[in-house]
C-alpha positions in Angstrom: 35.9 27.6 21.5 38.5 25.1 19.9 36.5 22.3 21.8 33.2 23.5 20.0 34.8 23.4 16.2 36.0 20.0 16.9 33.2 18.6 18.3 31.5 20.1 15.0 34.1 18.7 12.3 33.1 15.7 14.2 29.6 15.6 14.0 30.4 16.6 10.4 32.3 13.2 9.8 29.9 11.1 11.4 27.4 12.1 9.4 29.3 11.7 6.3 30.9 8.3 7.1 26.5 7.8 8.2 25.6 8.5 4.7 28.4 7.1 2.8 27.5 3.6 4.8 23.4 3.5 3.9 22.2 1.3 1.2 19.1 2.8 -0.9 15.7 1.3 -0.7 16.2 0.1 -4.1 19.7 -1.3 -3.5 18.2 -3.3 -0.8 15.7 -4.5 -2.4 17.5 -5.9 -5.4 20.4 -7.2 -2.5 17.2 -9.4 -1.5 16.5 -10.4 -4.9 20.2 -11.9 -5.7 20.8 -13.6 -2.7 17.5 -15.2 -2.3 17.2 -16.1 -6.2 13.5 -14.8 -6.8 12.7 -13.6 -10.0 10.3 -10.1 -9.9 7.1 -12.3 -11.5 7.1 -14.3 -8.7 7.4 -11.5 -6.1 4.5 -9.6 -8.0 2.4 -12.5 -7.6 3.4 -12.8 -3.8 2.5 -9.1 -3.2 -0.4 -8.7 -5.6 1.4 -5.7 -7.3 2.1 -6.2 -11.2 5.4 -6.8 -12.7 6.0 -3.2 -13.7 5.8 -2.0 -10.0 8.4 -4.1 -8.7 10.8 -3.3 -12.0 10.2 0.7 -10.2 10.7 -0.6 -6.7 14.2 -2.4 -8.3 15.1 1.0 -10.4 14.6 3.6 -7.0 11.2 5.1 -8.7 9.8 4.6 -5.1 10.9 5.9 -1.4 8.8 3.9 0.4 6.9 0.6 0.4 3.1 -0.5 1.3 3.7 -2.5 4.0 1.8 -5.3 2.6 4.3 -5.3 -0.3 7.0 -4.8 2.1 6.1 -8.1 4.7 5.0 -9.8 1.2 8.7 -9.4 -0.3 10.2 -10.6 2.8 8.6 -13.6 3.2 9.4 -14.6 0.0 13.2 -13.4 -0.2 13.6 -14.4 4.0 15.4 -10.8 4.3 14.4 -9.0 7.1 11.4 -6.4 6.7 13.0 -4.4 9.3 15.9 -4.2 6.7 14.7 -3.9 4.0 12.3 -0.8 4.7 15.5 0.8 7.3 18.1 -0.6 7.5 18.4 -2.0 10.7 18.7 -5.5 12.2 19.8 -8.1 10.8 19.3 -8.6 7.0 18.1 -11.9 6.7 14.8 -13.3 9.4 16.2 -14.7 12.4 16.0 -18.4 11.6 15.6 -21.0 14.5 16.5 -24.7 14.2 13.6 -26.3 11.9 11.9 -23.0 12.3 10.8 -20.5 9.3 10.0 -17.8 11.2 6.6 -15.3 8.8 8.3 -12.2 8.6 5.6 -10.3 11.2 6.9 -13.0 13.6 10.3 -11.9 13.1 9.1 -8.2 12.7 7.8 -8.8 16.3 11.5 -10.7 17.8 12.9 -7.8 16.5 10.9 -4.7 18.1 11.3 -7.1 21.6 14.7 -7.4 21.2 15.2 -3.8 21.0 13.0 -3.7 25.0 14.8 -2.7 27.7 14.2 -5.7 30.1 11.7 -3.6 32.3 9.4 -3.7 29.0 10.2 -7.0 28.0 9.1 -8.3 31.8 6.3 -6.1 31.6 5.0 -7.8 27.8 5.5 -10.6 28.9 3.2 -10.2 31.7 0.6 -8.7 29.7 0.8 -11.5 27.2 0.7 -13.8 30.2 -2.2 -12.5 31.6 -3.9 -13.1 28.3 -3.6 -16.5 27.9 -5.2 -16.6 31.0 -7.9 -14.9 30.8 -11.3 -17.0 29.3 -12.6 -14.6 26.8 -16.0 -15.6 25.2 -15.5 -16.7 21.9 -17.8 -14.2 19.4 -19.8 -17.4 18.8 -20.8 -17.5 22.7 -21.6 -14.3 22.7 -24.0 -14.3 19.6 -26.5 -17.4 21.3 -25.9 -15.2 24.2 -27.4 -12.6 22.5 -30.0 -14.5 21.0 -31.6 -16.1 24.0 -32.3 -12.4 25.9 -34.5 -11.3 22.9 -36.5 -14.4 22.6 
């Protein structure tokens, strides 16, 4: 009986010491703006949103984000999309030497990285098997096409 109230004034403080540690969407958002120096024109421009909708994404008026506005502000801040929209990972994109890494590339080094190494072997053989396989190009296939009807 003792155990079980422990374990609960436990669970309790986790999830406190949880909440107390997450950063809102909007406090994310305006981390990326800081650090990376863009000004909110330029991210509406880069997102195809106006200037007003980013001023509500900087002030909390939204929960969520499109995920074209989402991938378009990390590209141009370099934070992480994964972070930005949750938290987790790394804040900024992984950078490799003389590499700029789009931020679906890095999207996509992140969800690998999180594979167990059975699914990582198994990707990488599907992805393997891909480049080996000679698809017909869509262009093929249309004089293809073309030459059973006439």
């Amino acid at each position: 009986m003792l155990n079980l109230k422990v374990q609960d004034h436990a669970y309790m403080l986790i999830n406190v010491f949880c909440k107390l540690s997450e950063i809102e969407l909007n406090e994310r958002i305006r981390r990326a703006f800081k650090i990376s120096g863009v000004k909110g024109k330029d991210v509406a421009e880069a997102c195809g949103v106006t200037p007003g909708a980013v001023s509500q994404w900087m002030a909390g008026s939204t929960s969520n984000l499109k995920f074209t506005n989402l991938y378009g502000l990390s590209d141009i801040t370099g934070f992480s999309a994964r972070w930005i929209a949750l938290e987790e990972g790394p804040e900024r994109m992984a950078d490799l030497p003389g590499v700029q890494l789009a931020s679906h590339e890095a999207a996509l080094l992140d969800i690998y990285r999180d594979l167990s190494s059975r699914d990582k072997e198994m990707l990488f053989g599907i992805i393997r098997g891909m480049k080996s396989v000679d698809l017909p190009s869509p262009k093929s296939l249309g004089k293809q096409g073309s030459k059973a009807a006439g």
